[in-house]
C-alpha positions in Angstrom: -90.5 131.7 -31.8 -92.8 132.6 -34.0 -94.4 130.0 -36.4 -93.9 130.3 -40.5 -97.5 131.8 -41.7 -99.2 129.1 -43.8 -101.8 129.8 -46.7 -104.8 127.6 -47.7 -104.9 126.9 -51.5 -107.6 123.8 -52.4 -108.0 122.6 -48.7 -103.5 122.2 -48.2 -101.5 124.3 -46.3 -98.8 125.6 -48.2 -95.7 127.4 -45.8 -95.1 130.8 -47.6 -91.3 130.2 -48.2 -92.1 127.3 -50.5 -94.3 129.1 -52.4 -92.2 132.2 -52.8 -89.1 129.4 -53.4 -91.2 127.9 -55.9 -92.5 131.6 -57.7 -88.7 132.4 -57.9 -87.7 129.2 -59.4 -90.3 129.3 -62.3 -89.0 132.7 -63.0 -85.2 131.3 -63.5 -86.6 128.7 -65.7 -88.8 131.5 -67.7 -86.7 134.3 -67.7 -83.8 132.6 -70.2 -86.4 131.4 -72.8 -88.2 135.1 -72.6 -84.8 137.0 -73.2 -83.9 134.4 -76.3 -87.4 135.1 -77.9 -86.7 139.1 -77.4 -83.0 139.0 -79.3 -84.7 136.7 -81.8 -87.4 139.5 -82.5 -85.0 142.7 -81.8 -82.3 141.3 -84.5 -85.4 140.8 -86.9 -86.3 144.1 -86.6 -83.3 145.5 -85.8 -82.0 148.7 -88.2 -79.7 148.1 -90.8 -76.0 148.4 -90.8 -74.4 150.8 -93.0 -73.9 149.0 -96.7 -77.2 147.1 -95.8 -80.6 147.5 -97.9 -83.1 148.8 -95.8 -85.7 146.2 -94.1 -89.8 147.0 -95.6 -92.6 145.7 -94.6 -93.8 142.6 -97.5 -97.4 142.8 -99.0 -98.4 138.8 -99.3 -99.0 139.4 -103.3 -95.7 141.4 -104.4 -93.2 140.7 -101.8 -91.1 143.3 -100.2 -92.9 147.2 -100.1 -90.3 150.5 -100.3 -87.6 152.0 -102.5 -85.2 149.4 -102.7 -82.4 150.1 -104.2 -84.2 152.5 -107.1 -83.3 156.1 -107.1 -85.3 158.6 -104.6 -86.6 160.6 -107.5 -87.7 157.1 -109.4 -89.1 156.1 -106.4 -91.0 159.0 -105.7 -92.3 159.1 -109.2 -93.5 156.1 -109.4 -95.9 157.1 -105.8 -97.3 159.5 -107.9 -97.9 157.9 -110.9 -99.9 155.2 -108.6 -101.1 158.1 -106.4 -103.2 159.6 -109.7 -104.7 156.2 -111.0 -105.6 155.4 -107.3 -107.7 158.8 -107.7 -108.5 158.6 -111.5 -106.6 162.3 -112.5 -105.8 162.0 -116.0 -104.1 165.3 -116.2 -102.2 164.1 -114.1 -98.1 165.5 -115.2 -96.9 162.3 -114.4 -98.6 161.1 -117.8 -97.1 163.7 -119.8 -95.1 162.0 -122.4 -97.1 158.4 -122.1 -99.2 157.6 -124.9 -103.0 158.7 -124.2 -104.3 154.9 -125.5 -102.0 153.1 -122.6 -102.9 155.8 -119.9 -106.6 155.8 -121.2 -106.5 151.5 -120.9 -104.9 151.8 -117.6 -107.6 153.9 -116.3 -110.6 152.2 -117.6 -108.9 148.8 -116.4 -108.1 150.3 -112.9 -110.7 151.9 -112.1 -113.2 148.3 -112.3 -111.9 147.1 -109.1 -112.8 150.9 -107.9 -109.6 151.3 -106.3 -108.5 152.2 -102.6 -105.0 152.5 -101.7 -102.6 150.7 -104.0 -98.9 149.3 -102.4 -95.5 150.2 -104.0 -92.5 146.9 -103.8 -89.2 147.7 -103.9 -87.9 148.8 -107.3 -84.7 147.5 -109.4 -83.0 149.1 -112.6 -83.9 146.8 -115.4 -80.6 146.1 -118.1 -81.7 148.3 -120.6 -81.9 151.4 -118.0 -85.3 151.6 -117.2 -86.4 151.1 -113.3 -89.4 148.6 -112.5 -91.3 148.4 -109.1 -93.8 145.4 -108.5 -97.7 147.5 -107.3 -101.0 146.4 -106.6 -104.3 148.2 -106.2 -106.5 147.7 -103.5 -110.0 147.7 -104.0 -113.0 146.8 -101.8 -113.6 143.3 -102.9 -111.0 143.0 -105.7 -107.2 143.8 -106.8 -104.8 144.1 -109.3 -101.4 143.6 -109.3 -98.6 144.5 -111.7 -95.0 145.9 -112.6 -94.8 149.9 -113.2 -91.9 150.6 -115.7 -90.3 154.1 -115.7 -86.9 155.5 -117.4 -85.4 158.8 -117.3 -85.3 161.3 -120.4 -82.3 162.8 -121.0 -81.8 166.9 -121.8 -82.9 167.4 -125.4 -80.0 168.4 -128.0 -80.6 172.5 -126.7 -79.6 171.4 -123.5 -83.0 172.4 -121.7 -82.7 170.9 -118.0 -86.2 170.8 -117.8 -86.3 168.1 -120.1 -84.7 165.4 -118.1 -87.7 164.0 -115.7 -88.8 160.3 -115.4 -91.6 159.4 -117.7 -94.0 156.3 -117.9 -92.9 154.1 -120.3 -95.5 151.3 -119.6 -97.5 149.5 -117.1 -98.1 145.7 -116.8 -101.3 144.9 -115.1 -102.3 140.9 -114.7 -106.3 140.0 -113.9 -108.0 141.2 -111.3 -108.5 138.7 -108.5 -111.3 139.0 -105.5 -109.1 140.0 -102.1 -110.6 136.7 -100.9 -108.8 134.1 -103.5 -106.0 136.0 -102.7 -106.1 135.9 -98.7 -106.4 132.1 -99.5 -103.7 131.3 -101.7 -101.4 133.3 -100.1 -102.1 132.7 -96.1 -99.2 129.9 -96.0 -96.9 131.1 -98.3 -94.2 133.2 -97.3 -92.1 132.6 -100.4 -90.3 135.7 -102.3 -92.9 136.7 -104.8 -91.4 136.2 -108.8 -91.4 139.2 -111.3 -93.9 139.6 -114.3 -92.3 138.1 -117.6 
């Protein structure tokens, strides 16, 4: 008979059953609270159900980021109406139609924090019709966030379809704040970010 092969581990011999019973143990003791952690994740990120809002990433300063539940065209307005401040295009079409003093203001305002990238939250029709989507610019050191405000313009009384677009109706832009004061204030709290009033 042949004798069970031992291995040395800090000066004790340990028989190699033990040591695979005791490997195969820890892993029935893991193996429950690994799975649990898994479902918790893959139901957080899980895709939504049909009825259900999509599920956006959240920016730490405006909340949710995405469409919402705005209108496609709104939506992809509103990306290039951010799009062309982001790059400083004044002629720009989405500004046909806005007054030049607010788009001038916006411009001279946006472009002191020399902007990068900007982020787009999740829109909602406002009660008299117009649709509003929480934004922020992105700049090296600084930012700016605010509330876009779009609404769409009807066909004219000749009935030309080319009349009925969105247009810019205004653009609510709070200080600018340095990216730092912002990491701090924000590093703890999660909450749901609250609308401009």
């Amino acid at each position: 008979m042949i004798a069970p092969q031992r291995v040395r581990a800090g000066g004790l011999q340990v028989p190699r059953r033990i040591r695979i019973a005791c490997f195969l143990l820890s892993l029935w003791f893991i193996a429950p609270w690994v799975f649990s952690q898994e479902a918790a994740i893959t139901d957080s990120l899980r895709r939504p159900e049909r009825g259900e809002a999509p599920r956006y990433p959240q920016d730490l300063v405006i909340g949710e980021l995405g469409q919402g539940e705005t209108p496609e065209g709104a939506y992809a307005f509103a990306r290039s109406t951010l799009s062309a401040l982001t790059a400083g295009r004044r002629d720009a079409a989405v500004f046909e139609g806005a007054g030049s003093l607010l788009t001038e203001s916006l411009f001279e305002e946006i472009r002191s924090i020399r902007p990068r990238s900007y982020r787009l939250g999740g829109g909602r029709t406002e009660a008299d019709g117009c649709v509003s989507f929480l934004l922020r610019f992105i700049g090296p050191e600084e930012s700016i966030s605010g509330e876009l405000f779009i609404r769409w313009a009807e066909a004219s009384e000749d009935g030309d379809p080319a009349a009925e677009k969105w247009l810019l109706d205004d653009l609510i832009l709070e200080n600018k704040r340095a990216l730092s004061d912002i990491r701090d204030d924000y590093r703890y709290n999660f909450t749901p970010y609250e609308r401009f009033y």
